[in-house]
Biotite code that builds the C-alpha atoms (Angstrom):
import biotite.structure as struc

atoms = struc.array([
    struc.Atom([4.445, -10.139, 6.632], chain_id="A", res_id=1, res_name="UNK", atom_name="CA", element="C"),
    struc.Atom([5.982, -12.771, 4.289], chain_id="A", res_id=2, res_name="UNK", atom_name="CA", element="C"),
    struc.Atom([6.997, -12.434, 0.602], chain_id="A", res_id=3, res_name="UNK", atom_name="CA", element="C"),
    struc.Atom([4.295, -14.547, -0.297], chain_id="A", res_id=4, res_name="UNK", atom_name="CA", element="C"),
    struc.Atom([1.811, -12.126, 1.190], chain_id="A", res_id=5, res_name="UNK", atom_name="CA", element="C"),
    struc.Atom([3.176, -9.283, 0.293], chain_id="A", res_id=6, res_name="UNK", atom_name="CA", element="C"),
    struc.Atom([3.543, -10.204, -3.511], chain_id="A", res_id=7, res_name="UNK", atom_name="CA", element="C"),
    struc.Atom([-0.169, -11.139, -3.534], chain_id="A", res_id=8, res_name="UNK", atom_name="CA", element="C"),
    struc.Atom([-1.358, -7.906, -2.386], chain_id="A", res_id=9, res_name="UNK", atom_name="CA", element="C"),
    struc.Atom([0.777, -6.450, -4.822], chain_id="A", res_id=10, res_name="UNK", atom_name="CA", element="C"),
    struc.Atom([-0.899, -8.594, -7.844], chain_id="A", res_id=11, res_name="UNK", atom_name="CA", element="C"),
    struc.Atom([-4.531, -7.630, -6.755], chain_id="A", res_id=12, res_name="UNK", atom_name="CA", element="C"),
    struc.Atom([-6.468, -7.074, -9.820], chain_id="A", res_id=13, res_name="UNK", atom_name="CA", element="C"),
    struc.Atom([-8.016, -4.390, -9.668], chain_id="A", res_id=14, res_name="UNK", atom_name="CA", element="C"),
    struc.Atom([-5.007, -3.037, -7.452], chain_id="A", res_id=15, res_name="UNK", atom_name="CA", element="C"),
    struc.Atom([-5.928, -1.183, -4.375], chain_id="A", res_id=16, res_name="UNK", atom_name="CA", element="C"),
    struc.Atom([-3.584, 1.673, -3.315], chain_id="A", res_id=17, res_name="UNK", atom_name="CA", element="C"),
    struc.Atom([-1.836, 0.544, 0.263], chain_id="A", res_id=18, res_name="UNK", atom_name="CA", element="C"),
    struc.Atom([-0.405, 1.991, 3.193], chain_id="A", res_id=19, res_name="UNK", atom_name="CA", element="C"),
    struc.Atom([3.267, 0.353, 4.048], chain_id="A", res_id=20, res_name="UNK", atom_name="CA", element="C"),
    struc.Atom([3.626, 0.590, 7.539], chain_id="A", res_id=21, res_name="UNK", atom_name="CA", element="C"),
    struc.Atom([7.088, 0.344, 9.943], chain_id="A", res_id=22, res_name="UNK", atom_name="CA", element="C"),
    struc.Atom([7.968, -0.438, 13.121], chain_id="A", res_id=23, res_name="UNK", atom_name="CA", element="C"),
    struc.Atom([9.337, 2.635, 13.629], chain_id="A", res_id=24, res_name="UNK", atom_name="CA", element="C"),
    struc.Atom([6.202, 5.194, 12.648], chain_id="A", res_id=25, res_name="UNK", atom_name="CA", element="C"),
    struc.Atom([7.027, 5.712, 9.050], chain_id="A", res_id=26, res_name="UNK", atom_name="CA", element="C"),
    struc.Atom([4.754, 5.130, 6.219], chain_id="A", res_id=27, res_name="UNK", atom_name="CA", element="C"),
    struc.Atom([4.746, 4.838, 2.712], chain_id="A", res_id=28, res_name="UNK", atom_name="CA", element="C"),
    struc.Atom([1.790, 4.965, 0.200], chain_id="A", res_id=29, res_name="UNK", atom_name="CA", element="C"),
    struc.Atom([1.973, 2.991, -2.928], chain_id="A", res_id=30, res_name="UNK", atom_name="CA", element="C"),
    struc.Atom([-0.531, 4.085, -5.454], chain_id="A", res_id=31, res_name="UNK", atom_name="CA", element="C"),
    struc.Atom([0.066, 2.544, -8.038], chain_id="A", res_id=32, res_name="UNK", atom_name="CA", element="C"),
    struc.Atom([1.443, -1.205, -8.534], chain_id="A", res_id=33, res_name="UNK", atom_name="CA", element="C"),
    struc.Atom([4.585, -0.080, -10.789], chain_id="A", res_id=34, res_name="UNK", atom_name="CA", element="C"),
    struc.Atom([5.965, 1.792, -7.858], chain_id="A", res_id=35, res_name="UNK", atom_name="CA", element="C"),
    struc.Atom([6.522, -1.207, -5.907], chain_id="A", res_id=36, res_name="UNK", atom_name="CA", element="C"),
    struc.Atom([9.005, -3.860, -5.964], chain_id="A", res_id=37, res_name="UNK", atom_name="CA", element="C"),
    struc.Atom([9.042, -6.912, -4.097], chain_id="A", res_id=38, res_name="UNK", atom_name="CA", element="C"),
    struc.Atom([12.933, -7.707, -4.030], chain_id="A", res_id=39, res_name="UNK", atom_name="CA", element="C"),
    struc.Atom([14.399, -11.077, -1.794], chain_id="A", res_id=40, res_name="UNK", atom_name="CA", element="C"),
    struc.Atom([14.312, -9.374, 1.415], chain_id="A", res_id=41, res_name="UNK", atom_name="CA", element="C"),
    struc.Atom([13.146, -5.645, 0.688], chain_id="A", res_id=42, res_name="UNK", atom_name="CA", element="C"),
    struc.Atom([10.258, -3.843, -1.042], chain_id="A", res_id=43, res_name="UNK", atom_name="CA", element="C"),
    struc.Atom([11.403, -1.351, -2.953], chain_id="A", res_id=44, res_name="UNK", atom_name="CA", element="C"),
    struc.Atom([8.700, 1.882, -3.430], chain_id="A", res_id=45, res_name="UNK", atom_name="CA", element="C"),
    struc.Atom([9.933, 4.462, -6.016], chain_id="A", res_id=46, res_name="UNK", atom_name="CA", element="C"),
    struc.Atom([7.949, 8.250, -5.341], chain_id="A", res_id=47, res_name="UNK", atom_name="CA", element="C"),
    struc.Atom([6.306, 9.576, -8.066], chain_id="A", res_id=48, res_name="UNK", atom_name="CA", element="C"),
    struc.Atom([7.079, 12.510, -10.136], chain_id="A", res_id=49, res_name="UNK", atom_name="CA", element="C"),
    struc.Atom([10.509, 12.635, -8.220], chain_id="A", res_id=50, res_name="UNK", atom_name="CA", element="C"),
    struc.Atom([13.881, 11.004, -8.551], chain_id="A", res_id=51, res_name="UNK", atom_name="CA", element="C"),
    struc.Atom([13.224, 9.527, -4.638], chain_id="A", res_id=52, res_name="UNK", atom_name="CA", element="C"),
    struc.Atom([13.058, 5.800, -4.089], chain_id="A", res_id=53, res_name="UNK", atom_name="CA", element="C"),
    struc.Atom([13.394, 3.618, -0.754], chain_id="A", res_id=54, res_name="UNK", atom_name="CA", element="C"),
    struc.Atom([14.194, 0.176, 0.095], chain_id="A", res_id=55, res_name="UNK", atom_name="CA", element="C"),
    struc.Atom([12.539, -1.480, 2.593], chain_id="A", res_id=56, res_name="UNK", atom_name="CA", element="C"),
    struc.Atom([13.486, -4.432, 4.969], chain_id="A", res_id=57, res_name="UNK", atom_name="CA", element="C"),
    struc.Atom([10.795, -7.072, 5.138], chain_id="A", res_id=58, res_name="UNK", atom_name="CA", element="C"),
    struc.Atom([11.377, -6.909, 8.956], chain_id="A", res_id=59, res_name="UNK", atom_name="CA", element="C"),
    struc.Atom([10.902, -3.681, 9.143], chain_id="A", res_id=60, res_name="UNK", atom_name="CA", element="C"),
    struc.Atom([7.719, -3.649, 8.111], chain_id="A", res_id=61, res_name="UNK", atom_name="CA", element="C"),
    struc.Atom([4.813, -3.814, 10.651], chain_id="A", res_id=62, res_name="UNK", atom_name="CA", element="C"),
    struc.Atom([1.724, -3.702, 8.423], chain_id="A", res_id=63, res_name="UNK", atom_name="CA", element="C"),
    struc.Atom([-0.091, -3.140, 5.226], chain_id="A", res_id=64, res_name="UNK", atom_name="CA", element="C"),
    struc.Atom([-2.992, -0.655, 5.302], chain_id="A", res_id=65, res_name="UNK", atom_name="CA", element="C"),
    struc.Atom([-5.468, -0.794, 2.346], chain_id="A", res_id=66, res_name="UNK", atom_name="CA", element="C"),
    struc.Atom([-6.393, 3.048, 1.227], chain_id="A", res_id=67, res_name="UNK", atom_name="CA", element="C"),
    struc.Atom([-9.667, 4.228, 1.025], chain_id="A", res_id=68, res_name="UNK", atom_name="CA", element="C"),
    struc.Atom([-10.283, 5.869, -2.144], chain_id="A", res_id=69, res_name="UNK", atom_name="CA", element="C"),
    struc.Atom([-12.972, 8.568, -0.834], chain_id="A", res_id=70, res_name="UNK", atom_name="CA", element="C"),
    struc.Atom([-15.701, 7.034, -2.799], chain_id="A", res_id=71, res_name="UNK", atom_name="CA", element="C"),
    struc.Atom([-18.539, 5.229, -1.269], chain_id="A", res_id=72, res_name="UNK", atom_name="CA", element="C"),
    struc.Atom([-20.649, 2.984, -2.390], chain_id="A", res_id=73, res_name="UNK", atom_name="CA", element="C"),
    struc.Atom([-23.722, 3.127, -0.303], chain_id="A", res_id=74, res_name="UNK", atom_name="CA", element="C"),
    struc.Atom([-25.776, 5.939, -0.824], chain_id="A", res_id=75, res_name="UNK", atom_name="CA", element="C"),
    struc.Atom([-26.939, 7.758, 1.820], chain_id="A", res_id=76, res_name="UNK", atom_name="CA", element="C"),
    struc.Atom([-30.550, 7.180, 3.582], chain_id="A", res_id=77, res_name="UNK", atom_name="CA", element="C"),
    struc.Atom([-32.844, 10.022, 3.787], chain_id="A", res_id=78, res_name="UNK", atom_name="CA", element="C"),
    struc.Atom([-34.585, 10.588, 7.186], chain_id="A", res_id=79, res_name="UNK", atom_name="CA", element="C"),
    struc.Atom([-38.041, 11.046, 6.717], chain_id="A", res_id=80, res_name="UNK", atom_name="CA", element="C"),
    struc.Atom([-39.523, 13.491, 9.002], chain_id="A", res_id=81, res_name="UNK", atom_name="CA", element="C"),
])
């Protein structure tokens, strides 16, 4: 993942909460776009209501996961019987 792409999924308006995840099995969720910093060659994701942060190494990371928020859309067909 490049800067570039990373920064724009960042700047999504509305955001959409994301899934960082590494090459070794860790992930971090990012829920909210002042949590995340995109730095020259780490993302930096601070952990709410805590003092925790961690920096990232772009090459670390694997992939980006959008989260689903639980709420759908569609409503749900009735079978008629």
């Amino acid at each position: 993942m490049t800067v570039k792409e990373l920064r724009k999924v960042l700047d999504r308006d509305p955001f959409e909460p994301l899934r960082v995840r590494l090459r070794s099995g860790d992930a971090y969720e990012v829920r909210h776009p002042d949590l995340a910093v995109v730095m020259r060659s780490r993302l930096f994701v601070a952990f709410p209501n805590s003092d925790r942060w961690t920096r990232i190494p772009f090459l670390h990371i694997n992939a980006v996961e959008s989260l689903a928020n639980g709420n759908s859309r569609r409503t749900r067909r009735r079978r008629n019987e």
